[in-house]
C-alpha positions as CSV (number, residue, x, y, z in Angstrom):
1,X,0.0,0.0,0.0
2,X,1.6,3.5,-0.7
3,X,0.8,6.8,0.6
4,X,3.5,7.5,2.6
5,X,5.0,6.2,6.0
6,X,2.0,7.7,8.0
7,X,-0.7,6.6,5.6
8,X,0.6,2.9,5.4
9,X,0.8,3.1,9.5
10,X,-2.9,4.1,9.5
11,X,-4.3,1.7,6.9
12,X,-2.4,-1.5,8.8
13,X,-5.0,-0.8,11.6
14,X,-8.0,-0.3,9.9
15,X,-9.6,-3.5,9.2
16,X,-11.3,-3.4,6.1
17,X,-10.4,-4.8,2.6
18,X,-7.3,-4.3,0.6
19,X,-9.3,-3.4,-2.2
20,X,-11.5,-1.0,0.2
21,X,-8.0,1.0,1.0
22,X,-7.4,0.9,-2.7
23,X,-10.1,2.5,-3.3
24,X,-9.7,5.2,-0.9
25,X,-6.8,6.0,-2.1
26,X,-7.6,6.3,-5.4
27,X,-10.4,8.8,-4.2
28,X,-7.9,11.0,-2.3
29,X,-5.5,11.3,-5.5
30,X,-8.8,12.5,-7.2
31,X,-7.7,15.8,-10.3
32,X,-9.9,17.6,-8.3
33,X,-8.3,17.2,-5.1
34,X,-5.5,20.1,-3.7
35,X,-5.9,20.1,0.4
36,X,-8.4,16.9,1.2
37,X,-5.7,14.8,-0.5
38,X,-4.2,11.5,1.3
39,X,-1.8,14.1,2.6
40,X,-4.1,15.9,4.9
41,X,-4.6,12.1,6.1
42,X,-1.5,11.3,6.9
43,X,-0.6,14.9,9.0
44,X,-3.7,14.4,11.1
45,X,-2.6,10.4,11.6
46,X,0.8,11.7,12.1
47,X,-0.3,14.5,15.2
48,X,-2.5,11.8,16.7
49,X,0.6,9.9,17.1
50,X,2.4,12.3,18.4
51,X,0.1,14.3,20.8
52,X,-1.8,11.5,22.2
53,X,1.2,10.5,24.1
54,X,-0.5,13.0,26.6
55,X,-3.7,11.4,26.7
56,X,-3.3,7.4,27.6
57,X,-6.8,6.8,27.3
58,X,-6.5,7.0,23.7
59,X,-3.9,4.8,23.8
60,X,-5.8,1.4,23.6
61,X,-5.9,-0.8,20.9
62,X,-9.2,-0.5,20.4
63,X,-9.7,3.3,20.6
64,X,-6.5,3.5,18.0
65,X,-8.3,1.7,15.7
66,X,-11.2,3.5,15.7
67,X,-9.6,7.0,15.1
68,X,-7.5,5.6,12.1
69,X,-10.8,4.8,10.7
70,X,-12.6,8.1,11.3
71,X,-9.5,9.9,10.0
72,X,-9.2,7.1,6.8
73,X,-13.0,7.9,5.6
74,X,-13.7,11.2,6.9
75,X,-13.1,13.0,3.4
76,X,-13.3,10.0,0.8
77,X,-16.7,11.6,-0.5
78,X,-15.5,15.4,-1.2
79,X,-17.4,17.4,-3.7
80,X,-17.3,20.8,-3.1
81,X,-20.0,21.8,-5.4
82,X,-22.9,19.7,-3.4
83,X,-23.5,19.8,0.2
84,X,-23.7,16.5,2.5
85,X,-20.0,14.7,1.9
86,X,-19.7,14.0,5.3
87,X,-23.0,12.2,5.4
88,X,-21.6,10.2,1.7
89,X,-18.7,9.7,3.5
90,X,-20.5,7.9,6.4
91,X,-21.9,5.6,4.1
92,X,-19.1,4.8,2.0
93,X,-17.5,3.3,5.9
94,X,-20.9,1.8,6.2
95,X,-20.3,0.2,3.4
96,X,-16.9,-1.1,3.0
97,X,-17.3,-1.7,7.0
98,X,-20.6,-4.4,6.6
99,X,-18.5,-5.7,4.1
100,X,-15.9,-6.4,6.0
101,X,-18.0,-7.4,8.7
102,X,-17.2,-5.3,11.6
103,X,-18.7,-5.2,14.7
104,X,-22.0,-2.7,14.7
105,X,-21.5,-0.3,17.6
106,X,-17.5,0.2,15.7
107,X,-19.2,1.1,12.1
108,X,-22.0,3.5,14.1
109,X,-19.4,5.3,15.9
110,X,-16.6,5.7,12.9
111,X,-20.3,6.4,11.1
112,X,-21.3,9.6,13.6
113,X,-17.5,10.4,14.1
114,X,-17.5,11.0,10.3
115,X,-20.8,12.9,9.5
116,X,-19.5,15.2,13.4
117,X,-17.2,16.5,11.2
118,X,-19.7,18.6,9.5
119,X,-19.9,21.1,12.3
120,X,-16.6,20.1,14.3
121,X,-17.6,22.6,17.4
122,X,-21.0,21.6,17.3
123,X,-20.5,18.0,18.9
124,X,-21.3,17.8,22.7
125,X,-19.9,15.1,24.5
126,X,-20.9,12.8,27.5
127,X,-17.8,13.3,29.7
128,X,-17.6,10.3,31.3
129,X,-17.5,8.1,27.9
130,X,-14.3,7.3,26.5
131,X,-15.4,7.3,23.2
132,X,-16.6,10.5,23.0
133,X,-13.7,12.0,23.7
134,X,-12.2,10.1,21.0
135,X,-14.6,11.7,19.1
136,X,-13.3,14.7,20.0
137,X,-9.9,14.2,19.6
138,X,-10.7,13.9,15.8
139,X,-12.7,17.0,15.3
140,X,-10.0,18.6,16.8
141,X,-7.2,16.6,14.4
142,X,-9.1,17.4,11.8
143,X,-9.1,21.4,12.9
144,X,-5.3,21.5,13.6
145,X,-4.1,22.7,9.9
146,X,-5.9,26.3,11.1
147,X,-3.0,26.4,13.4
148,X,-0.3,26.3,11.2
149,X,2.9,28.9,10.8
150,X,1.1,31.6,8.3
151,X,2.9,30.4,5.8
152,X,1.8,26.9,5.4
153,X,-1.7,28.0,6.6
154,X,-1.3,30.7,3.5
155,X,-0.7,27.5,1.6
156,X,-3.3,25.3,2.7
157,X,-5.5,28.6,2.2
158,X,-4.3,28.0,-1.5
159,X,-4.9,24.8,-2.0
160,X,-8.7,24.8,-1.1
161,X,-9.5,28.0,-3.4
162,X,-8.2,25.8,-5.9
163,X,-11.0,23.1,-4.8
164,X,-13.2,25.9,-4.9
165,X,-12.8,27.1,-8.4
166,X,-15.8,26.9,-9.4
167,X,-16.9,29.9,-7.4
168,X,-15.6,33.3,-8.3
169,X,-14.0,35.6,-5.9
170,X,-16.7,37.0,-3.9
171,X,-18.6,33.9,-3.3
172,X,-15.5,32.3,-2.2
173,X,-14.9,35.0,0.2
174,X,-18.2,34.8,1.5
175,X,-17.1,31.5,2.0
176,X,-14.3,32.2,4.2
177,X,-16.0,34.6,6.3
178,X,-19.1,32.6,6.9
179,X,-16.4,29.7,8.0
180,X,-13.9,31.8,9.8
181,X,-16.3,33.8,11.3
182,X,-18.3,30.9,12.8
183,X,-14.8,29.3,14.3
184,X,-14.0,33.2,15.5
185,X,-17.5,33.2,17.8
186,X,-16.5,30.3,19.7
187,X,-14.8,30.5,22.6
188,X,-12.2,27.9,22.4
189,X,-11.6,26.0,19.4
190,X,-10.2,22.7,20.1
191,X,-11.5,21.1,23.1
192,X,-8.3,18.5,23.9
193,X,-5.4,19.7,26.4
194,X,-2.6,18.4,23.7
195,X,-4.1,20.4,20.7
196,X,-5.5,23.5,22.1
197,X,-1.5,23.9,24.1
198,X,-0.1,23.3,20.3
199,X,-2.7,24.7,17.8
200,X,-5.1,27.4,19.7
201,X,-3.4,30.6,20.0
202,X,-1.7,30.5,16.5
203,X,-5.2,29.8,15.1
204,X,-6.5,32.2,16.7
205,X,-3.5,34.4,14.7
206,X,-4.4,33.2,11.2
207,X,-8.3,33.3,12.0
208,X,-8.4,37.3,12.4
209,X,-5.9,37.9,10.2
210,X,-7.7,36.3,7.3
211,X,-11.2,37.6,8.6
212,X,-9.4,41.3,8.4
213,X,-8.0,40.5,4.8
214,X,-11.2,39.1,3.7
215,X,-13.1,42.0,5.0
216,X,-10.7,44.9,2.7
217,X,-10.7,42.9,-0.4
């Protein structure tokens, strides 16, 4: 399987067909992909590696598995032109997932993992479940990009206008404000100790500065 050193990490623990990760693959490496490539994959597997090593309940076998298949399937429906990818997403797991046979409280909570990532701030936890706050741990993965140096966040910036070609310059910067500003009104964007020390106060950074940039173009 290739990908990368991260990517074939992941897809070692995530137990569904060969053919299944093929796929997957294949989707990420999409013409029309620039930022939701098997790249942003691999970053977010490669941080959950590294800053979990503060949080040992996320250090089970189990719960391990489970986050490399939320972070696997989360984008492998992407169309930026239509609404509900996270929901397609779902049940593209769903379906490679029954297929492989996997138990069915593991493909309903990679399921609901996935489709949270439509509103990542929106997802309240019950604090005394594990699980959700693997669930949270993802949301927040999946957010840590907006902390980046300017540069790379500048890049990544980049790469998703180019997903978003298809809208000219002031829809996509409605866009960006509607996104940005929604992130801005929340009080703390990433809701695990590991990734708000690393991540929160340089998105915070990149967040208003892009919200000012936007707002004078």
């Amino acid at each position: 399987m290739t990908g990368g050193p991260f990517i074939d990490d992941m897809l070692s623990i995530v137990p569904v067909a060969p053919a299944a990760k093929a796929d997957l693959l294949a989707r990420m490496s999409g013409a029309d992909r620039h930022y939701h490539t098997a790249h942003h994959l691999a970053l977010l597997w490669q941080r959950h590696r590294r800053f979990s090593a503060a949080m040992p309940a996320l250090h089970t076998a189990e719960t391990d598995h489970l986050i490399a298949c939320a972070i696997t399937f989360h984008d492998a429906i992407y169309e930026p032109r239509q609404g509900g990818n996270e929901a397609a997403s779902a049940a593209l797991w769903r379906q490679v997932a029954t297929h492989a046979a996997r138990p069915a409280d593991e493909i309903d909570w990679v399921s609901a993992t996935i489709e949270a990532t439509a509103n990542h701030l929106g997802t309240i936890i019950n604090p005394r479940c594990a699980r959700d706050h693997a669930r949270l741990w993802v949301l927040d993965l999946d957010l840590t990009p907006i902390g980046e140096t300017p540069e790379q966040f500048g890049r990544n910036t980049a790469l998703l206008r180019a997903e978003f070609a298809h809208l000219d310059d002031a829809a996509w910067d409605r866009s960006r404000l509607a996104f940005l500003g929604s992130l801005a009104a929340y009080p703390k964007l990433y809701r695990c100790a590991p990734i708000t020390d690393a991540f929160e106060a340089q998105a915070r950074e990149n967040i208003a500065r892009e919200l000012a940039a936007v707002s004078r173009s």
